[in-house]
N, C-alpha and C positions, 0 to 999 in steps of 0.2 A: 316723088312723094315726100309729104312733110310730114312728122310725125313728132309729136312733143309729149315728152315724160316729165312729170313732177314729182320731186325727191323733197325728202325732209328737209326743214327749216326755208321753203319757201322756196328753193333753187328749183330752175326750168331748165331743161337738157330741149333743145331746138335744134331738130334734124332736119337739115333742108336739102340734105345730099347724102344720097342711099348709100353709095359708093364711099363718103367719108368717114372718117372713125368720128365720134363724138371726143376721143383725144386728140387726132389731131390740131394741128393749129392752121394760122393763115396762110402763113408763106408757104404751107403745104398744100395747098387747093391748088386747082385746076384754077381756070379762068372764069368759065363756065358756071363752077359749082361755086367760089365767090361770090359773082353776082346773082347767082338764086339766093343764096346767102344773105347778102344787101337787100335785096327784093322781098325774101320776106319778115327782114326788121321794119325796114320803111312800109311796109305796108300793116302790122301789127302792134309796134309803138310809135309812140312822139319821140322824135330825134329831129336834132339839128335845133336852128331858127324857129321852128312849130314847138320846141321843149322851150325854150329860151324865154320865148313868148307867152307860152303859159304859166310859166313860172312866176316871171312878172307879172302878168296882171292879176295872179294866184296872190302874189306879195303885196301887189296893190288893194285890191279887193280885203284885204287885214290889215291894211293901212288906213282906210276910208272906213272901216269900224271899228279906229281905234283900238286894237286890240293889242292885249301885252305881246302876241307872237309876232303883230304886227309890225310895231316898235322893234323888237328886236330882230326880226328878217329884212325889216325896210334897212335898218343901219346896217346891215354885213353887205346885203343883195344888190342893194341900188344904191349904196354910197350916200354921202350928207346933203346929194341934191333932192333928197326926198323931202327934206321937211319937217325931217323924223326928230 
């Protein structure tokens, strides 16, 4: 069972293991209860290559209109082969 609590200022408590404390940490899981763990971030948020990639073409997409956030996310994000 998953079950998720939301606390003040925005923070998300994601239980994906009944059996683990919500202090616990990693190296304290099972094997098992990790990868339900994994399982349901990757199925819930963008991680990895799929974040990486929307970011960019989030950066791009403000680049191609010009835009002052444009300018200055192109030049941190994607380095001076932008253009920018």
């Amino acid at each position: 069972m998953i079950t998720t609590r939301h606390r003040a200022g925005g923070r998300v408590e994601v239980h994906a293991c009944p059996r683990a404390s919500p202090s616990s940490q990693v190296k304290d899981l099972k094997e098992h209860q990790a990868q339900r763990v994994a399982q349901y971030i990757q199925q819930h948020y963008t991680v990895g290559d799929e974040l990486k990639r929307s970011i960019r073409d989030n950066v791009l997409a403000l680049i191609r209109m010009q835009s002052y956030r444009g300018q200055r996310w192109g030049a941190h994000t994607l380095g001076p082969w932008t253009g920018c």
